[in-house]
DSSP file (Angstrom, degrees, kcal/mol; ACC not computed):
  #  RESIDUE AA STRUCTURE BP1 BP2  ACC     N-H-->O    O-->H-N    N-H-->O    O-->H-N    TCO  KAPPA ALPHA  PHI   PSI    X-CA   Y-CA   Z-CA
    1    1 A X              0   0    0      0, 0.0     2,-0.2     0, 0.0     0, 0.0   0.000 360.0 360.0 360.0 -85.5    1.2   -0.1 -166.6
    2    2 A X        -     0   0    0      1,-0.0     2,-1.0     3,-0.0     3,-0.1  -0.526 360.0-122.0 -48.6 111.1    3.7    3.2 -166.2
    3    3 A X     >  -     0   0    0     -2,-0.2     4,-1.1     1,-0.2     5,-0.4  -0.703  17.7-138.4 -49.8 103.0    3.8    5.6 -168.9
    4    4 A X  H >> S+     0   0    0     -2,-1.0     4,-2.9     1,-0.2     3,-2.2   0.895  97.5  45.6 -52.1 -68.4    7.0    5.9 -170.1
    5    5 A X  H 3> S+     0   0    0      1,-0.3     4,-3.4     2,-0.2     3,-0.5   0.880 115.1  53.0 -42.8 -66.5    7.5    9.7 -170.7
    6    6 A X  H 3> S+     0   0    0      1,-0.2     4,-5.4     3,-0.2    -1,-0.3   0.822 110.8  45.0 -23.8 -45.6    5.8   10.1 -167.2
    7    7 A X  H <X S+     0   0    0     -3,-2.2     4,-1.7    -4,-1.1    -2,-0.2   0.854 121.8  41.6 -86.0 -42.7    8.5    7.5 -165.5
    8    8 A X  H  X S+     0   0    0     -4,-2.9     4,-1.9    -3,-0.5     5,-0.2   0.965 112.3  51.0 -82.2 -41.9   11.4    9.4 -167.4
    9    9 A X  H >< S+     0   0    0     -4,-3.4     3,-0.9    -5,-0.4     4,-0.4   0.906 113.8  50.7 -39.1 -53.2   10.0   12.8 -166.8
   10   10 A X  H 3X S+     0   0    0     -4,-5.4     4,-0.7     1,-0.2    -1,-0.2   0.593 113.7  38.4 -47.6 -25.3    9.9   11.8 -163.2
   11   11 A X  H 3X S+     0   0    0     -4,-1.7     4,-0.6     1,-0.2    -1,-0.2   0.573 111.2  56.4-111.6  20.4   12.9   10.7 -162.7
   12   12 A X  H << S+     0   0    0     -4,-1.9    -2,-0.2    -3,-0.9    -1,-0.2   0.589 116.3  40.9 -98.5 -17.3   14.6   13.2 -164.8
   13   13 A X  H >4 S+     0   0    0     -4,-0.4     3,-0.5    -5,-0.2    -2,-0.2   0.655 108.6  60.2-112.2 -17.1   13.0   15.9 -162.6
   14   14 A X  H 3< S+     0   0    0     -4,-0.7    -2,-0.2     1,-0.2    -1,-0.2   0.871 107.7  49.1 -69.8 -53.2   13.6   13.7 -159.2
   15   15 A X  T 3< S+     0   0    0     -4,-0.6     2,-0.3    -5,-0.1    -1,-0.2   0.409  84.1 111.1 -96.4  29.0   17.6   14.0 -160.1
   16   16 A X  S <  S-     0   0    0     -3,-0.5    -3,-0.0     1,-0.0     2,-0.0  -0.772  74.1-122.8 -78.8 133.7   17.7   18.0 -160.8
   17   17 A X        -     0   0    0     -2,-0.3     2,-0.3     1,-0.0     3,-0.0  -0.453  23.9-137.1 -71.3 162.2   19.7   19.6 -158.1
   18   18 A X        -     0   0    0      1,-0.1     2,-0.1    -2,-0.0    -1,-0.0  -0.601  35.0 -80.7-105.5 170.2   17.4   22.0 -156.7
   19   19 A X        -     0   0    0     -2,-0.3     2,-0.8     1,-0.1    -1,-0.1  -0.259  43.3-112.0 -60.2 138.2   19.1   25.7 -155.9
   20   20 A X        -     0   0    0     -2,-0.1    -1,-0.1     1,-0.1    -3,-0.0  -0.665  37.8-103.4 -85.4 127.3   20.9   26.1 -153.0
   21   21 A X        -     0   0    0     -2,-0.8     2,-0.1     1,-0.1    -1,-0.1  -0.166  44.1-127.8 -48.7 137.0   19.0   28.4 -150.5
   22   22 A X        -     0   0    0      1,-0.1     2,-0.6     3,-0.0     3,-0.1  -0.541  31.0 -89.5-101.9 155.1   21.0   32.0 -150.8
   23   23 A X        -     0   0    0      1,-0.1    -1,-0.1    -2,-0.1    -2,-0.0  -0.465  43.3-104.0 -69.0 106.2   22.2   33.7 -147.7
   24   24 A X        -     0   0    0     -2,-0.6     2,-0.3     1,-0.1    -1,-0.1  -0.053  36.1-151.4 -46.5 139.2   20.0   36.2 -145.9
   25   25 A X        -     0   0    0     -3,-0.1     2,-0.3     1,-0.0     3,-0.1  -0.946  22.0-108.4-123.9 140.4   21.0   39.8 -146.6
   26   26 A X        -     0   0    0     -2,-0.3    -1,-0.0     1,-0.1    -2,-0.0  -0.210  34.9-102.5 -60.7 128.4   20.3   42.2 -144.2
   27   27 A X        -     0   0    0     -2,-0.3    -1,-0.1     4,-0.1     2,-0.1   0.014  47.4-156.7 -37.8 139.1   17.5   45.0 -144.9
   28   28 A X     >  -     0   0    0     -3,-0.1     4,-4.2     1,-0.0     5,-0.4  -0.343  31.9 -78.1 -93.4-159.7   19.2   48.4 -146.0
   29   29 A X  H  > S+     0   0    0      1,-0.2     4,-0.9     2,-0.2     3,-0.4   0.942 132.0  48.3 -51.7 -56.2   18.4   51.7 -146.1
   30   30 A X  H >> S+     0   0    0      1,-0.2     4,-2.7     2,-0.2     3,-1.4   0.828 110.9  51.2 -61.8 -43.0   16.4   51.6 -148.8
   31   31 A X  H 3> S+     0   0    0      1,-0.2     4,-1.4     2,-0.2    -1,-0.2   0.978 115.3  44.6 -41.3 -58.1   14.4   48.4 -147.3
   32   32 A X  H 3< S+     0   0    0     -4,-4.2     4,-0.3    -3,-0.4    -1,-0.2   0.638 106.8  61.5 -58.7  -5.7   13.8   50.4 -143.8
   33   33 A X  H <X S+     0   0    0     -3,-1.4     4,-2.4    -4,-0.9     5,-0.3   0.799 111.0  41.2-104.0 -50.0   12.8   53.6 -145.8
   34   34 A X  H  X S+     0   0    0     -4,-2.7     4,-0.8    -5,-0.3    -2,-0.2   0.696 108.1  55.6 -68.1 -11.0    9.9   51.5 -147.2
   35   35 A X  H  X S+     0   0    0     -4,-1.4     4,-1.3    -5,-0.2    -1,-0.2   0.688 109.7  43.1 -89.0 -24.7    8.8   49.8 -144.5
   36   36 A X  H  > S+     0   0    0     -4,-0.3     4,-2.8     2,-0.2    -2,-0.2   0.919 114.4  63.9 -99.8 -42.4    8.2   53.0 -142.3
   37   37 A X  H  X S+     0   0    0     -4,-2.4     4,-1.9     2,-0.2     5,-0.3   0.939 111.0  31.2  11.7 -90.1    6.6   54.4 -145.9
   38   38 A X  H >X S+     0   0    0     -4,-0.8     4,-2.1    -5,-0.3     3,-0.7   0.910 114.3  54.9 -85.6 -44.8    4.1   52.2 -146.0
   39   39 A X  H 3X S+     0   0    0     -4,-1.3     4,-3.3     2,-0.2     5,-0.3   0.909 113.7  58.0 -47.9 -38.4    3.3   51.5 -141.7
   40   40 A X  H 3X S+     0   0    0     -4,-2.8     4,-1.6     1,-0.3    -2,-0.3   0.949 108.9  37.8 -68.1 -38.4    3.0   55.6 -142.4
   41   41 A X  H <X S+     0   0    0     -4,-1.9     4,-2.0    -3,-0.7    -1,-0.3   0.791 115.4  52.8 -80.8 -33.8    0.1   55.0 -145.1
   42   42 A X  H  X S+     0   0    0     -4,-2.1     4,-1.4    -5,-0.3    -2,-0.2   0.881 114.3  40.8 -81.5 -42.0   -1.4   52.1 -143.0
   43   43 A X  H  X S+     0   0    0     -4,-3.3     4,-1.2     2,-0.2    -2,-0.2   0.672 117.5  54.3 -84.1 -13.8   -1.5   54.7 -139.8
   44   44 A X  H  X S+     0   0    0     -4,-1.6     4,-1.5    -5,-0.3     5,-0.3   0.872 114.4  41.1 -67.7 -60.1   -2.8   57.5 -142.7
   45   45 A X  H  X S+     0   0    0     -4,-2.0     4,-1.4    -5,-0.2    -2,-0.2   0.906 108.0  51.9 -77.4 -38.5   -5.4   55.2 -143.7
   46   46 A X  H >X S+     0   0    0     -4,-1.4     3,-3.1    -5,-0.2     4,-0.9   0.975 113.6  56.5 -66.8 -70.6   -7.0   53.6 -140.1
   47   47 A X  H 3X S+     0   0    0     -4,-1.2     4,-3.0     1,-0.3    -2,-0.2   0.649 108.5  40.5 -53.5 -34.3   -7.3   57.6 -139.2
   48   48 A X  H 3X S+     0   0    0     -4,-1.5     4,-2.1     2,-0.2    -1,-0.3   0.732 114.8  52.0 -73.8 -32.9   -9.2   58.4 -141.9
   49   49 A X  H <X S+     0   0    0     -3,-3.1     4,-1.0    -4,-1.4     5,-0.3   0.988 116.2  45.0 -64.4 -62.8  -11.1   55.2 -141.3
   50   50 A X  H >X S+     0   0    0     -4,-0.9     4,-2.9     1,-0.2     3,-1.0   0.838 109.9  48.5 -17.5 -69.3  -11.4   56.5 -137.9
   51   51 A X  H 3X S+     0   0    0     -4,-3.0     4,-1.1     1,-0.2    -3,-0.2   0.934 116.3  45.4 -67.1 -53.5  -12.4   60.0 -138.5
   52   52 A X  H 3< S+     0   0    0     -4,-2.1    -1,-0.2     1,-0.2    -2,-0.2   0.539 110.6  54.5 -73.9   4.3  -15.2   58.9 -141.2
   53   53 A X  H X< S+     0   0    0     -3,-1.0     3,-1.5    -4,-1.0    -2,-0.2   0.791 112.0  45.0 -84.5 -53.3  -16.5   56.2 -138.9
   54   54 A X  H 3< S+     0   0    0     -4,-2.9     3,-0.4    -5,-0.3    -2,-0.2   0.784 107.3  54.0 -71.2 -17.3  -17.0   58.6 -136.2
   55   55 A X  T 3< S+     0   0    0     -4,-1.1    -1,-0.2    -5,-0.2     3,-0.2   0.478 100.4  60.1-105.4   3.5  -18.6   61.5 -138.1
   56   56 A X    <   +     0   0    0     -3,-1.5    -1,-0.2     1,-0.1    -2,-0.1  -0.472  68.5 116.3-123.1  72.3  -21.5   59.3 -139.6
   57   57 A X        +     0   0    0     -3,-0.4    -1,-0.1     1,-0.1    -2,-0.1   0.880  69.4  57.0 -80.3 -39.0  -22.6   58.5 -136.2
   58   58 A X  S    S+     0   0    0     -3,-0.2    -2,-0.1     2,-0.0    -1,-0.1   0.921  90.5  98.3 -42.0 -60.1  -26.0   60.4 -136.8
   59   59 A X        -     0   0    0     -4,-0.1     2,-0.6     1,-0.1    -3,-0.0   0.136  64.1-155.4 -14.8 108.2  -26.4   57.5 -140.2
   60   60 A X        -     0   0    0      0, 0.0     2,-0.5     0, 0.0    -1,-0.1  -0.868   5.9-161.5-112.4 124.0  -28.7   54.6 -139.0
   61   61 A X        -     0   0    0     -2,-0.6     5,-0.1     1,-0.1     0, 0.0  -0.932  18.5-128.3 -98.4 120.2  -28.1   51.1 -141.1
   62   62 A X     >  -     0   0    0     -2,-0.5     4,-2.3     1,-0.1     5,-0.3   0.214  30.7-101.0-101.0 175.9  -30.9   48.5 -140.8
   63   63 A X  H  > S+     0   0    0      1,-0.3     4,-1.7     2,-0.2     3,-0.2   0.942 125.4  55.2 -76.6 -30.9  -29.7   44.8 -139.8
   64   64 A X  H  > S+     0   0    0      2,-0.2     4,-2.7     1,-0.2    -1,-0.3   0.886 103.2  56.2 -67.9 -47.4  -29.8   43.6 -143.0
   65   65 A X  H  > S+     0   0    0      1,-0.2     4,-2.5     2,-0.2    -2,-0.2   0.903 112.8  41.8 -42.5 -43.8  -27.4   46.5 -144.1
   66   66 A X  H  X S+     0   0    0     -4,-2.3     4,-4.1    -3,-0.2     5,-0.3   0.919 103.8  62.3 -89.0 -25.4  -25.0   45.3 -141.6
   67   67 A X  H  X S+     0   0    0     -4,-1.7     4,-2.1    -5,-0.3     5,-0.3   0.967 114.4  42.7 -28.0 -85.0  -25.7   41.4 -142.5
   68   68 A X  H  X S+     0   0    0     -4,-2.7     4,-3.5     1,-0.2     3,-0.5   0.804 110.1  52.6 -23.5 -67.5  -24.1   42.8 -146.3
   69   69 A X  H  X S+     0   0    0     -4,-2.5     4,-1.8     1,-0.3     5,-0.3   0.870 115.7  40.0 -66.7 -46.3  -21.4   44.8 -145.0
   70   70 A X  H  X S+     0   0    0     -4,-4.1     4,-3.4     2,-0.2     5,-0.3   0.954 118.7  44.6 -78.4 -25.6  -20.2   41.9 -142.9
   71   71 A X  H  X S+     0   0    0     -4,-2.1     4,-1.7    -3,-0.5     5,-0.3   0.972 112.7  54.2 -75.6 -37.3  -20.8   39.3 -145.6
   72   72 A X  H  X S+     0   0    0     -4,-3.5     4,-2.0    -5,-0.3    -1,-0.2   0.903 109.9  48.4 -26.0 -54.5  -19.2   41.9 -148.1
   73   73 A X  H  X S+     0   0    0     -4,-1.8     4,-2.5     2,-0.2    -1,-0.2   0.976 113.6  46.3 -72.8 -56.8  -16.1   41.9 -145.6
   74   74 A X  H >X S+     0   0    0     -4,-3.4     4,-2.9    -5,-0.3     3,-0.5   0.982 110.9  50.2 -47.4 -60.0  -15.9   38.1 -145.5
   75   75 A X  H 3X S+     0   0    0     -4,-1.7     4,-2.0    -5,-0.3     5,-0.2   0.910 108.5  59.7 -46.3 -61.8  -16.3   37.3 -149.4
   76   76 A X  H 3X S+     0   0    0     -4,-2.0     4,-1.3    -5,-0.3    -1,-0.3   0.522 105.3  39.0   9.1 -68.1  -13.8   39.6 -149.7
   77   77 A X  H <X S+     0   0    0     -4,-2.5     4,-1.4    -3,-0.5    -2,-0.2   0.941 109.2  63.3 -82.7 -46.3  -11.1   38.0 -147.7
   78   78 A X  H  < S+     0   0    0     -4,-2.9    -2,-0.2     2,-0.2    -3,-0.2   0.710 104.8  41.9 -29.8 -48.7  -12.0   34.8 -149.0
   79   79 A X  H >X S+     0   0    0     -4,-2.0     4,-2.7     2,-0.2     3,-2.4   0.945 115.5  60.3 -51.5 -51.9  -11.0   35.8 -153.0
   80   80 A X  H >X S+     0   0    0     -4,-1.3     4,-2.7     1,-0.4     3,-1.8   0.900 111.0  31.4 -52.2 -67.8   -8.0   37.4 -151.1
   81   81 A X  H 3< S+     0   0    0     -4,-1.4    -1,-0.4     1,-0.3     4,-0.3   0.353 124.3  51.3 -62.2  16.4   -6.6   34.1 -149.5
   82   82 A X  H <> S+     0   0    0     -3,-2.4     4,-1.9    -2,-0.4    -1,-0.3   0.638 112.0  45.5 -90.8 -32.0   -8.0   31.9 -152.8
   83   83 A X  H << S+     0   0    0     -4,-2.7    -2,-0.2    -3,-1.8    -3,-0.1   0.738 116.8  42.6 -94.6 -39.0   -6.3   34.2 -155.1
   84   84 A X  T >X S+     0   0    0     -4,-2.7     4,-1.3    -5,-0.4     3,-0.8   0.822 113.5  56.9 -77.8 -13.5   -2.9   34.1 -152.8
   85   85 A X  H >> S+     0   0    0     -5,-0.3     4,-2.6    -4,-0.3     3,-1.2   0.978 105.2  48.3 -62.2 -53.4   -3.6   30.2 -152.6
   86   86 A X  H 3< S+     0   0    0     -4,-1.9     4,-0.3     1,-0.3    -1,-0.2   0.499 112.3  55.0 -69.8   7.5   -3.6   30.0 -156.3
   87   87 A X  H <4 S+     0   0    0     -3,-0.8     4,-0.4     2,-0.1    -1,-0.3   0.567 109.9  38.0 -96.8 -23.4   -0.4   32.0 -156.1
   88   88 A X  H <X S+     0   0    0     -4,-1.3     4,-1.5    -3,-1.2    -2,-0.2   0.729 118.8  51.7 -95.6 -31.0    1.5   30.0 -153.9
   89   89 A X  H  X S+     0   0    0     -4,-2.6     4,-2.1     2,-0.2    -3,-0.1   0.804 112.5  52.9 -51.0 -45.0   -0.2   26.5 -156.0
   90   90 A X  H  4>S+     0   0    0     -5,-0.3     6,-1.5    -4,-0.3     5,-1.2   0.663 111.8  41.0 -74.1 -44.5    1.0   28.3 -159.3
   91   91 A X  H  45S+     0   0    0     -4,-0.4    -2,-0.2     3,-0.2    -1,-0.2   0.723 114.7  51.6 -92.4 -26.7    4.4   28.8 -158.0
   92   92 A X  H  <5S+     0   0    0     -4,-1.5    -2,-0.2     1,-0.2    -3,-0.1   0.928 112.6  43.9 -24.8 -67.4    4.8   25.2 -156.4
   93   93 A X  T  <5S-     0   0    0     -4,-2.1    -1,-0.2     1,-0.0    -2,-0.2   0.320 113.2-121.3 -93.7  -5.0    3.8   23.4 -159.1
   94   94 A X  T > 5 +     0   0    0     -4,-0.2     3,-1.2    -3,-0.1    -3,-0.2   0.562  67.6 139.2  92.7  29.0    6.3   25.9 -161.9
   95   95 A X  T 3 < +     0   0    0     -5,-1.2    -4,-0.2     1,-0.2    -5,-0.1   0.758  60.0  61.1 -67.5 -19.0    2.8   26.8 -163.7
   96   96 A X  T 3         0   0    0     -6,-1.5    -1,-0.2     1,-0.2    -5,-0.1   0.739 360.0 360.0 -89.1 -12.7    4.1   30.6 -164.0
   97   97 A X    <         0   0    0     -3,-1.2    -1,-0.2    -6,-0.0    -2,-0.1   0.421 360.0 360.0 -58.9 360.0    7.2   29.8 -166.1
């Protein structure tokens, strides 16, 4: 019925204590110094998105162009969240040890 090595595996892996969740530490400097860092590169980067959005206004893109560009955008985030899915799957299931 039951495989044995499955049934012991399981229940060898059922009675491991798991880690006791660790006590949140507040960010320090160094945490806060990177966080305003990187919001500085994110408000660095939309402006430059901005500026070169606005200065090929003359530029005409045919509907099929923009068709790409939005499926472009979609595929895109779709590999992102599949590729963090298999990251979060990966680390569930202890496949990364």
């Amino acid at each position: 019925m039951h495989d044995p090595a499955l049934v012991v595996a399981s229940v060898s892996f059922a009675m491991t204590k798991l880690p006791s969740p660790q006590k949140r530490v507040p960010l320090g400097r160094a945490g806060w110094f990177a966080i305003i860092v990187l919001l500085g590169f994110l408000v660095w980067a939309a402006w430059i998105a901005l500026r070169t959005w606005t200065s090929l206004s003359g530029v005409a893109m045919s509907p099929l162009g923009w068709l790409f560009m939005g499926l472009g955008a979609v595929v895109t985030l779709a590999v992102g969240g599949g590729l963090m899915a298999l990251l979060f799957y990966s680390s569930r299931h202890n496949y990364d040890r």
